[in-house]
N, C-alpha and C positions, 0 to 999 in steps of 0.2 A: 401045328397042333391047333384045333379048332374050340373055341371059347366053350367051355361044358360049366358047368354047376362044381362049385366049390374050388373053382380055380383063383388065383389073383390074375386079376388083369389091368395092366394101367393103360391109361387113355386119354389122350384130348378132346375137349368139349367145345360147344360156342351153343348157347341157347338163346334162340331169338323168338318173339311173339312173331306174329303174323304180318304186324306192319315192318318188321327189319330193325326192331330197335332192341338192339341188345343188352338180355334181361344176367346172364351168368357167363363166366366163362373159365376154361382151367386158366390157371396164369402160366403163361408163355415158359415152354421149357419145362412146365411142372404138370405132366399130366396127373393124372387123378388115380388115385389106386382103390381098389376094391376085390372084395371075394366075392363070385360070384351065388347068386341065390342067398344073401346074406340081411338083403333088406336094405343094402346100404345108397341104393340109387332108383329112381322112378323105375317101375314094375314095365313099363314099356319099352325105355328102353336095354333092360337087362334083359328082353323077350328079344329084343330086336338085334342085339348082340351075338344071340345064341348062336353058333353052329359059325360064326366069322372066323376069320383067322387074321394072323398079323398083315399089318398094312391095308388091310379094308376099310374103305371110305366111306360113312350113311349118314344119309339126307333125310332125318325123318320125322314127321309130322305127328304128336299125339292129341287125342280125345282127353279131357279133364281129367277123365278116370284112369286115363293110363298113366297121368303123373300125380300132380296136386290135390286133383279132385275140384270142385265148384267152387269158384266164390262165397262165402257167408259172412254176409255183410253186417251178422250179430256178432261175429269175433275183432270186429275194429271197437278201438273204444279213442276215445279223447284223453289224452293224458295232461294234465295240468304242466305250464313253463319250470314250476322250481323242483320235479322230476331231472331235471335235465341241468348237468353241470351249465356253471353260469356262464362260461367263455363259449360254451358252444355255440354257432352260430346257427340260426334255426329259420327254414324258410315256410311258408304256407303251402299243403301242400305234402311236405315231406313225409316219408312212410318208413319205420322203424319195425325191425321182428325181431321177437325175444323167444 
């Protein structure tokens, strides 16, 4: 059966930026489930899925738009240290999303 719109399909993932450094990944043994045409996963590659079937293997490159979308460097903000439990250990640098 070939991946169509409104199916569930589970999968494993590895998402890497450009330079090889790995940003996401399923956890081992736990691929990832979704419906498809649902919204639940970047627009490119639930395009890029389409018409596969089980055991097909893709190596695929997207354009911002096809996932995330741009950087916007007005959505970072500074959040003050006593936001942040007190044992946690906290380096310069570091990037939190909420």
């Amino acid at each position: 059966m070939n991946i169509a719109d409104k199916l569930y399909v589970a999968f494993d993932y590895k998402l890497t930026l450009d330079s090889g450094e790995k940003v996401d990944s399923s956890s081992e043994g736990q691929p990832l489930g979704i419906i498809t045409g649902s919204g639940q996963i970047i627009p490119g590659l639930e395009k890029a899925m389409m018409g596969r079937t089980v055991g097909d293997s893709l190596k695929i490159n997207f354009e911002p738009e096809e996932a995330y979308g741009q950087v916007n460097p007005e959505l970072y903000q500074d959040v003050p240290r006593n936001q942040f439990p007190g044992d946690m250990e906290l380096q310069p640098g570091m990037t939190f999303q909420a």
